[in-house]
C-alpha positions in Angstrom: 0.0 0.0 0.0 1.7 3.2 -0.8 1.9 5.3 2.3 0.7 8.9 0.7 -2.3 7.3 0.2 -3.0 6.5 3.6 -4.3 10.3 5.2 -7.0 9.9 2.1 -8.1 6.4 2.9 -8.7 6.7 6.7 -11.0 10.0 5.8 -12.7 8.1 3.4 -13.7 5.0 6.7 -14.1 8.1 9.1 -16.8 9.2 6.6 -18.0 5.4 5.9 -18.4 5.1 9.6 -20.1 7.8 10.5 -22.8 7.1 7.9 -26.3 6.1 9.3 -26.6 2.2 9.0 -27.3 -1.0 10.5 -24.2 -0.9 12.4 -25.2 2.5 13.7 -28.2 1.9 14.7 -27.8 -1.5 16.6 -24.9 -0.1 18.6 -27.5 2.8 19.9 -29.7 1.0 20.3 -27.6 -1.9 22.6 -25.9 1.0 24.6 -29.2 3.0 25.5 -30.7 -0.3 26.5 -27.8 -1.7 28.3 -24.9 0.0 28.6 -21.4 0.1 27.3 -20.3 -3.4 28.1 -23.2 -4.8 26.6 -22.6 -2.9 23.6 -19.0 -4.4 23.1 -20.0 -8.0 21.7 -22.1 -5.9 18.8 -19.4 -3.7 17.9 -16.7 -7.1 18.1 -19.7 -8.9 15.5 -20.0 -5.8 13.0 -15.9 -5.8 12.7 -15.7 -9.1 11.7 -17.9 -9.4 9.5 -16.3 -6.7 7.9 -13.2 -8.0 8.3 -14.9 -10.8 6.7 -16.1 -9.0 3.8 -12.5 -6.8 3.5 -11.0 -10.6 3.1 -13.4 -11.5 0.4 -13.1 -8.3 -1.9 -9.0 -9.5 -1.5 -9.9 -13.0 -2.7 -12.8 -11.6 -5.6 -15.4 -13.3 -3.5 -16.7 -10.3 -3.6 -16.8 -9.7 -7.6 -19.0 -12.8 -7.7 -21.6 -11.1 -5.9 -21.1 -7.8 -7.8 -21.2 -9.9 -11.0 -23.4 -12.5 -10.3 -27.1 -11.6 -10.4 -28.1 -15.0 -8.4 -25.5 -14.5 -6.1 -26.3 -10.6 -5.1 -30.2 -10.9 -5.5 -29.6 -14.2 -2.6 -27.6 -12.2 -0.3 -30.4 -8.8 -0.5 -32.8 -11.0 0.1 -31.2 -12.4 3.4 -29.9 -9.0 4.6 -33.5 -7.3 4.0 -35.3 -10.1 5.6 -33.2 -9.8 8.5 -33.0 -6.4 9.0 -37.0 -6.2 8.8 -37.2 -8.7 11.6 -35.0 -6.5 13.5 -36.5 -3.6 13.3 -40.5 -5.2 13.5 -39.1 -6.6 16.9 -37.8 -3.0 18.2 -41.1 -1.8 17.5 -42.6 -4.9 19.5 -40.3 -3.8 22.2 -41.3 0.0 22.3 -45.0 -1.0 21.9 -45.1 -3.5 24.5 -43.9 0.0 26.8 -46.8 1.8 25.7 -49.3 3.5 28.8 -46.1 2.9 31.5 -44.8 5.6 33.7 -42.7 7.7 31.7 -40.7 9.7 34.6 -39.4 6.4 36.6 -36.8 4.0 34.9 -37.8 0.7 33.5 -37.4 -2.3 35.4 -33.6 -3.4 35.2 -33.2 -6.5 32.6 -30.7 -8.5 31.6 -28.8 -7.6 28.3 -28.4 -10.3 25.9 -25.5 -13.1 26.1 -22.4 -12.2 25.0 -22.0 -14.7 21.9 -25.9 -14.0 20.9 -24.8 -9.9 20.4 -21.9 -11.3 18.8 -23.4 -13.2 16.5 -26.4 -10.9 15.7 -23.8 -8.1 15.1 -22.1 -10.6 13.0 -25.1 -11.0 10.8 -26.1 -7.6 10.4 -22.7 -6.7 8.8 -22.6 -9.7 6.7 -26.2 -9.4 5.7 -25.3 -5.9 3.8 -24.3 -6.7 0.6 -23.7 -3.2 -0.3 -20.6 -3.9 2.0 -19.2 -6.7 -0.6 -19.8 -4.3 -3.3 -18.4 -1.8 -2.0 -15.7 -2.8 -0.3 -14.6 -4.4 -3.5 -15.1 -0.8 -5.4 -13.2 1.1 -2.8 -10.0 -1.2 -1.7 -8.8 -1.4 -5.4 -8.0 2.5 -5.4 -5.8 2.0 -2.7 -4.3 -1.3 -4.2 -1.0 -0.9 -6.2 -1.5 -2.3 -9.6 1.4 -4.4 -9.0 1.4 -4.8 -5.8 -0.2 -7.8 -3.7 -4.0 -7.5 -3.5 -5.0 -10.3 -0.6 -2.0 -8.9 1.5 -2.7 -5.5 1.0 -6.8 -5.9 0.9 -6.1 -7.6 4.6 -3.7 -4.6 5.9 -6.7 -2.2 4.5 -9.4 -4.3 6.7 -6.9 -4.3 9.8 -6.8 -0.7 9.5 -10.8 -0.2 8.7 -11.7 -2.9 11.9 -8.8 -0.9 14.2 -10.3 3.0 13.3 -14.1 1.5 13.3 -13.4 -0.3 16.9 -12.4 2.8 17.9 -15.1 4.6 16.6 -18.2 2.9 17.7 -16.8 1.9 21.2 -16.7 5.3 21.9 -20.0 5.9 20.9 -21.2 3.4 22.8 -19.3 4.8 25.8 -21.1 8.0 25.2 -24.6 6.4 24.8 -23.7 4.4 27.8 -22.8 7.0 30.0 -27.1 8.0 29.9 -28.2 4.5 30.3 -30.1 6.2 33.2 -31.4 8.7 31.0 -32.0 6.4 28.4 -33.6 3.5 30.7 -37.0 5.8 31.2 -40.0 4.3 30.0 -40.7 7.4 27.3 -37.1 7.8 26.3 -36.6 4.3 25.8 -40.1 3.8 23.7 -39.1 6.5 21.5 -35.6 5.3 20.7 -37.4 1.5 19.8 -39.9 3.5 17.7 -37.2 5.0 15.8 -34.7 2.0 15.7 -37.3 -0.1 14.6 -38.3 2.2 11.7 -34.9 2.7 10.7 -34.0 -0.4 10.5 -37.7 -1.3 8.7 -36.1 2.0 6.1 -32.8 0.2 6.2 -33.9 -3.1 4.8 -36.5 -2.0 2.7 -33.2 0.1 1.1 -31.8 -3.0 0.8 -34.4 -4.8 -0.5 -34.5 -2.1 -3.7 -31.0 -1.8 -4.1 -29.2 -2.4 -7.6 -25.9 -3.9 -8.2 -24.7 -0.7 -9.8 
């Protein structure tokens, strides 16, 4: 990777990262519901599975689903599907709060297990496949043309996980840090409202999405 090029490509992931999306919007919504810690698993999911993705745009997985029709239409399918059941079970969640007392916090509950945020952060990242097309759009102009493309694909995605990591733990930390705030009944119904249509938004965006 030449090293000039660096400064450009780590404004380019700030922007990337700072863009509304599923990743976004699950890490909100796990930190205003839980806390930091519980947070962490969702942010460790999303990072490999674009690690994940960073490794198959270095190996052309990724050009398959750009140029495959089958391929891409299969993976939309799966990430809007799954993004919709998200986001119909946040709005569950804010309308089971409905006609509560909205000045006292909720009852404390239990955040999910560990390896289930894992996983479900996991999925969400690997259920974009705007990231494979992307990802394989945007690596290449930081690829020397005769340079090593897995090795250097794999150094981008190091970099990309490391600056991301960074990025959402400390939102999360923020978030976190008004759990209390957060935890009352009207606060908490509102931010499910809007998670869940987001995410409804988000994979409806994904269900209409082209290859180009």
């Amino acid at each position: 990777m030449d090293i000039s090029s660096l400064p450009a490509f780590l404004l380019a992931v700030l922007v990337i990262a700072a863009s509304p999306g599923p990743a976004v919007v699950r890490i909100l919504q796990r930190a205003g519901a839980h806390g930091f810690r519980a947070a962490v698993p969702t942010v460790l999911g999303l990072e490999l599975g674009l690690f994940l993705w960073a490794l198959a745009a270095g190996t052309g997985m990724a050009a398959l689903v750009a140029a495959s029709e089958a391929a891409f239409l299969a993976l939309r399918v799966v990430g809007a599907v799954f993004l919709a059941y998200l986001g119909i079970r946040a709005l569950m969640s804010g309308w089971r709060l409905r006609g509560g007392d909205d000045t006292n916090p909720l009852p404390r509950v239990d955040p999910p297990k560990g390896h289930r945020a894992f996983a479900e952060g996991l999925l969400v990242q690997l259920a974009n496949p705007k990231a494979a097309v992307f990802l394989f759009a945007f690596y290449p102009q930081f690829v020397p043309a005769d340079g090593p493309v897995l090795s250097t694909a794999v150094a981008l995605g190091l970099i990309q996980v490391s600056l991301e990591t960074v990025l959402y733990l400390g939102l999360a930390a923020v978030v976190g840090s008004a759990a209390a705030w957060v935890s009352r009944t009207a606060v908490r119904r509102r931010l499910d409202y809007a998670s869940g249509v987001v995410l409804l938004a988000l994979g409806a965006r994904v269900a209409l999405t082209s290859r180009a």
